[in-house]
Every structure is written in structure tokens, then in C-alpha cells.
C-alpha positions as CSV (number, residue, x, y, z in Angstrom):
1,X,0.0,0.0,0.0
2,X,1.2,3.3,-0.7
3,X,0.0,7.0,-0.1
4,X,0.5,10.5,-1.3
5,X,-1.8,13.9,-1.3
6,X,-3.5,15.4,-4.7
7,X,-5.5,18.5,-5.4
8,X,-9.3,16.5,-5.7
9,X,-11.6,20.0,-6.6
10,X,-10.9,22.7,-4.1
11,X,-9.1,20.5,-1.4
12,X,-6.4,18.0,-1.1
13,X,-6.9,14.3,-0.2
14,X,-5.1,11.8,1.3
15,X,-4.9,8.7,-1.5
16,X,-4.3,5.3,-1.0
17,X,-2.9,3.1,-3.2
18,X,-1.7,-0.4,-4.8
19,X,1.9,-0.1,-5.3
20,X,1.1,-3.2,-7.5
21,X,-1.1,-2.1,-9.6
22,X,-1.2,1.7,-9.0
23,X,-5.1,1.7,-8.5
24,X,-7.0,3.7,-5.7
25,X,-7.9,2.2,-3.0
26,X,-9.3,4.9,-0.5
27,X,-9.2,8.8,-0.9
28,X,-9.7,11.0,2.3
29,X,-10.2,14.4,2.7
30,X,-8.0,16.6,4.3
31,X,-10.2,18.7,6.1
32,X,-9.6,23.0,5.1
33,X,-6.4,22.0,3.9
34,X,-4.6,24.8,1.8
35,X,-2.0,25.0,-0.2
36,X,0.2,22.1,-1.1
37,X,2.1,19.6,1.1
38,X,5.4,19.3,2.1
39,X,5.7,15.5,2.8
40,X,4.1,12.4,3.9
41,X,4.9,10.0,6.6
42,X,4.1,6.8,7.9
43,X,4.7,5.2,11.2
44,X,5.1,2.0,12.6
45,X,2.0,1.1,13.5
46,X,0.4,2.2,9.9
47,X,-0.4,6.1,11.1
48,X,0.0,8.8,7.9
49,X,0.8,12.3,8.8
50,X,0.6,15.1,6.3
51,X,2.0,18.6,6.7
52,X,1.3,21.1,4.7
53,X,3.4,24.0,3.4
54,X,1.7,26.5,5.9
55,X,1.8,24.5,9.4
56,X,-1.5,22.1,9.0
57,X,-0.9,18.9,10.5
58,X,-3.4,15.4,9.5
59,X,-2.7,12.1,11.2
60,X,-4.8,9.3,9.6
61,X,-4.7,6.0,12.2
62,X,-5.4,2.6,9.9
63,X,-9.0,0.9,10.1
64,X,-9.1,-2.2,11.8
């Protein structure tokens, strides 16, 4: 599985995808967002994290 952020309409979202097969698996809003992001990161138990360019900070815990 593999993540990044795009510009979906007026916000950005959180994508998850098949590193096999490159299709989308979930998409998430990132709530007021703005701007672009400055990096992606994912922890050991499966958290994401995005930051964006002007100090937002999203944390996304994995569904059980």
C-alpha cells in the first residue's frame, strides 16, 4: 500500500494506493487544507501524517 496527497476539486486528499497495480484504494479528505504539502509519513504502526506547506498537520490511524 502506498500513499501520497492530490488537489481533488478545491481541497487535497489523502490517497491510498496499490503499489502493484497503481489503482486507488481509498481517498480521504483533508479537512480546510490549503496550499500544497510538504511531505508524507508513515509510522510504525500504519499512522500517515501530512503537513502542509503553511503549518497544517493530519494524522490518519489505519482501520481495523
Amino acid at each position: 500500500i502506498g500513499y501520497t496527497t492530490a488537489a481533488i476539486g478545491a481541497g487535497l486528499n489523502l490517497v491510498t494506493f496499490d503499489t502493484a497495480t497503481g489503482a486507488t484504494i481509498d481517498s480521504d479528505v483533508l479537512p480546510g487544507a490549503q496550499g500544497s504539502t510538504t511531505g508524507t509519513s508513515v509510522g510504525p504502526k500504519g499512522e500517515v501524517v501530512v503537513a502542509t506547506r503553511i503549518g497544517e498537520v493530519f494524522a490518519f490511524e489505519p482501520e481495523d
